[in-house]
C-alpha positions in Angstrom: 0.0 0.0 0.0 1.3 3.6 -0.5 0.4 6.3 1.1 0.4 9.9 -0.3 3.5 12.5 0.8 2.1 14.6 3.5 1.2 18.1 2.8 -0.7 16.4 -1.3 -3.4 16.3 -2.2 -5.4 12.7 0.0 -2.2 12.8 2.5 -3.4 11.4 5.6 -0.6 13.4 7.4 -0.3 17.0 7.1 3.0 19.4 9.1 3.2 22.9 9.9 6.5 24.7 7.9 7.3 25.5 11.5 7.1 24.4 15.4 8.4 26.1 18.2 9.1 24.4 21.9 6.6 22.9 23.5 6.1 24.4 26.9 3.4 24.1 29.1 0.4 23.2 26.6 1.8 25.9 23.8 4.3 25.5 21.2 6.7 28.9 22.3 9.4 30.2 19.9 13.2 29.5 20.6 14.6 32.7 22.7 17.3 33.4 19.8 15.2 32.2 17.2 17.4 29.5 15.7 15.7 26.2 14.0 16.7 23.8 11.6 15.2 21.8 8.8 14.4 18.6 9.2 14.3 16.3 5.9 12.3 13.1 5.0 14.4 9.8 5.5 11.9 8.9 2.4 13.1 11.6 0.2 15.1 13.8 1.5 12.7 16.5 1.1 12.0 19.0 3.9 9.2 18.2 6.7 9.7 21.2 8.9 11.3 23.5 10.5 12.2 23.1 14.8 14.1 25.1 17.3 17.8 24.6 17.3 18.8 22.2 20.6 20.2 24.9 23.0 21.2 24.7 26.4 18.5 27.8 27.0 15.7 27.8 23.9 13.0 29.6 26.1 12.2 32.3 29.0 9.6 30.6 29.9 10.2 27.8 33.0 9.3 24.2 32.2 7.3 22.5 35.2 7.0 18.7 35.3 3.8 17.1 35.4 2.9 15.7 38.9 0.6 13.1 39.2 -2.4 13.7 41.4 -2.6 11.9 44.4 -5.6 9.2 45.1 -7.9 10.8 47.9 -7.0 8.3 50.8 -4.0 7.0 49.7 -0.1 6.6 51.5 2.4 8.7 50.1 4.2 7.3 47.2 7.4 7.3 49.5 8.6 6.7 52.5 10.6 8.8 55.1 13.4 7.3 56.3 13.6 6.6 60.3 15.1 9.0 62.8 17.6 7.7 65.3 18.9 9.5 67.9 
């Protein structure tokens, strides 16, 4: 079966020509604005564009999810004992 290149005409798969980081729900643009292309394995053509991998690509802190805790539940860890 083949499947048409995405961004024709029946492609099942469609790209924006650029993403920024994801951060927090939204994508966020790269703080110096640097990205690179990224090409097709396929045919070498380009996919899209994505922020260049710097130490620092936003302003904006990134917080970790957290799981919720069950209502009722025991910590998920333990504290150690206390010996005097």
């Amino acid at each position: 079966m083949r499947y048409a290149h995405p961004g024709t005409e029946g492609a099942k798969v469609s790209f924006k020509s650029r993403y920024g980081n994801y951060i927090n729900g939204e994508f966020v643009a790269p703080v110096k604005g640097e990205y690179f292309t990224n090409t097709s394995p396929v045919n070498g053509q380009p996919i899209a564009e994505f922020p260049a991998p710097l130490p620092k690509t936003s302003t904006r802190p990134w917080t970790p999810p957290m799981p919720q805790p069950t209502p009722g539940a025991a910590p998920p860890y333990r504290t150690a004992p206390t010996f005097c």
